[in-house]
C-alpha positions as CSV (number, residue, x, y, z in Angstrom):
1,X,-5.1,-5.9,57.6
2,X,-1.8,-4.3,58.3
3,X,1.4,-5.4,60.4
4,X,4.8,-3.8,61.5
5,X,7.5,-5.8,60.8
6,X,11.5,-5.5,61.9
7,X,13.7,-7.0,58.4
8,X,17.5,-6.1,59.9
9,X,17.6,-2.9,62.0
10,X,14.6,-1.3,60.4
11,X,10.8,-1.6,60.6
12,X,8.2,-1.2,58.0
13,X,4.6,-1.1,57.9
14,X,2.8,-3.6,55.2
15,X,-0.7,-4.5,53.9
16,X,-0.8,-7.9,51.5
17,X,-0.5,-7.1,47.9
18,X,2.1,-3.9,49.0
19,X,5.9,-4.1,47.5
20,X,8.3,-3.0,49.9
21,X,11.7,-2.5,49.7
22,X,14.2,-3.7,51.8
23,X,17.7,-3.4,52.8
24,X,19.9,-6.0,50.7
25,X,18.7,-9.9,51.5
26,X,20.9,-12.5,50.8
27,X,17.6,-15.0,49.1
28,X,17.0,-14.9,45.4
29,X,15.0,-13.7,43.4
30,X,11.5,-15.7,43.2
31,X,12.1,-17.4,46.3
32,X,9.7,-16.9,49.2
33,X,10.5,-16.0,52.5
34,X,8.3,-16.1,56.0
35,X,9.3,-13.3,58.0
36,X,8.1,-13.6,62.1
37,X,9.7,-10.8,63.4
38,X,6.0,-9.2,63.6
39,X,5.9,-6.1,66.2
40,X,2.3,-4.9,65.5
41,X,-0.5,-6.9,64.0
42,X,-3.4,-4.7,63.3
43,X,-7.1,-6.3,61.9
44,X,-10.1,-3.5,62.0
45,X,-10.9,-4.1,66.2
46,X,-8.5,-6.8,66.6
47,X,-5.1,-5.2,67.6
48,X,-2.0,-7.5,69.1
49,X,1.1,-5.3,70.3
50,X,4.3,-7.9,70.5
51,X,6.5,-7.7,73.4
52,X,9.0,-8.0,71.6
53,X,6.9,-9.8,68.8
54,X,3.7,-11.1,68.2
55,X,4.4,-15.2,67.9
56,X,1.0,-16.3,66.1
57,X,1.5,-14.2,63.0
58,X,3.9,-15.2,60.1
59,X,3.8,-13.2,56.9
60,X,4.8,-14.8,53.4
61,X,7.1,-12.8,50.9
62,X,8.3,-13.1,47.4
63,X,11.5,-11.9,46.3
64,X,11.1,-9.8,43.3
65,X,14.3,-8.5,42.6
66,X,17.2,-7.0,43.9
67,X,17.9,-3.0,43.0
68,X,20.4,-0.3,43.5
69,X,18.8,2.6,45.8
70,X,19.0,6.1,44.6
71,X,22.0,8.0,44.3
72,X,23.7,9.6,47.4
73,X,26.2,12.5,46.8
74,X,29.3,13.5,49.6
75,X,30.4,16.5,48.6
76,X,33.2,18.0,50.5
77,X,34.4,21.8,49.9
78,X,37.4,23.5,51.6
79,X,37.2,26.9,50.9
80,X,40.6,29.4,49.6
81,X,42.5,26.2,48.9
82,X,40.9,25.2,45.6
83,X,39.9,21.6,45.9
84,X,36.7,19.7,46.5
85,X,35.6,15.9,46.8
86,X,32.6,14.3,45.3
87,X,31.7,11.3,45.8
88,X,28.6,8.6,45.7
89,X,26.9,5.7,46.7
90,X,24.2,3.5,46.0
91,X,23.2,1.4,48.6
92,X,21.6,-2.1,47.8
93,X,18.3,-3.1,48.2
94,X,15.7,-5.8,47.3
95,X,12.0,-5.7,46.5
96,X,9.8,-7.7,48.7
97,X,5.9,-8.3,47.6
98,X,4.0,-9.2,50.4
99,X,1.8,-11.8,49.5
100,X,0.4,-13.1,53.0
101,X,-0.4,-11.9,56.4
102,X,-1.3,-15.5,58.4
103,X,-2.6,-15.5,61.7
């Protein structure tokens, strides 16, 4: 059993039991969370295309934890005048284990 599923601007493609992770949510951690924005709901032969979403199918998420992302580095070079920029970021993100796909 898989579904598509739209958490801010992206979209991500879960199974129960799968840890996904998310852009930053604002819930803490341990809390559960129904998420309906469902776009694709997918069950061996049954198949149910949302226009925009599907509106029997909730799934149930638990907030692990939240994390920093990996490491992104801007590095700016001018050439013949001898100075370069470096900088980073690291975008926040939370884990979400999905723990129930309800139709």
């Amino acid at each position: 059993m898989h579904a598509v599923i739209q958490i801010g601007g992206s979209q991500y493609k879960v199974a129960e039991g799968e840890i996904v992770r998310t852009t930053r949510l604002k819930d803490a951690p341990g809390s559960t969370i129904t998420l309906n924005k469902v776009l694709l709901f997918l069950n061996d032969s049954d198949i149910r295309i949302g226009q925009p979403y599907v509106p029997d199918v909730q799934i149930t998420a638990t907030v692990t934890k939240h994390v920093l992302g990996d490491k992104v580095h801007a590095f700016k070079f001018r050439r013949r005048k001898d100075s370069s920029t470096l900088k980073g970021h690291r975008q926040q993100e939370t884990l979400l284990n999905i723990t129930k796909i309800a139709v």
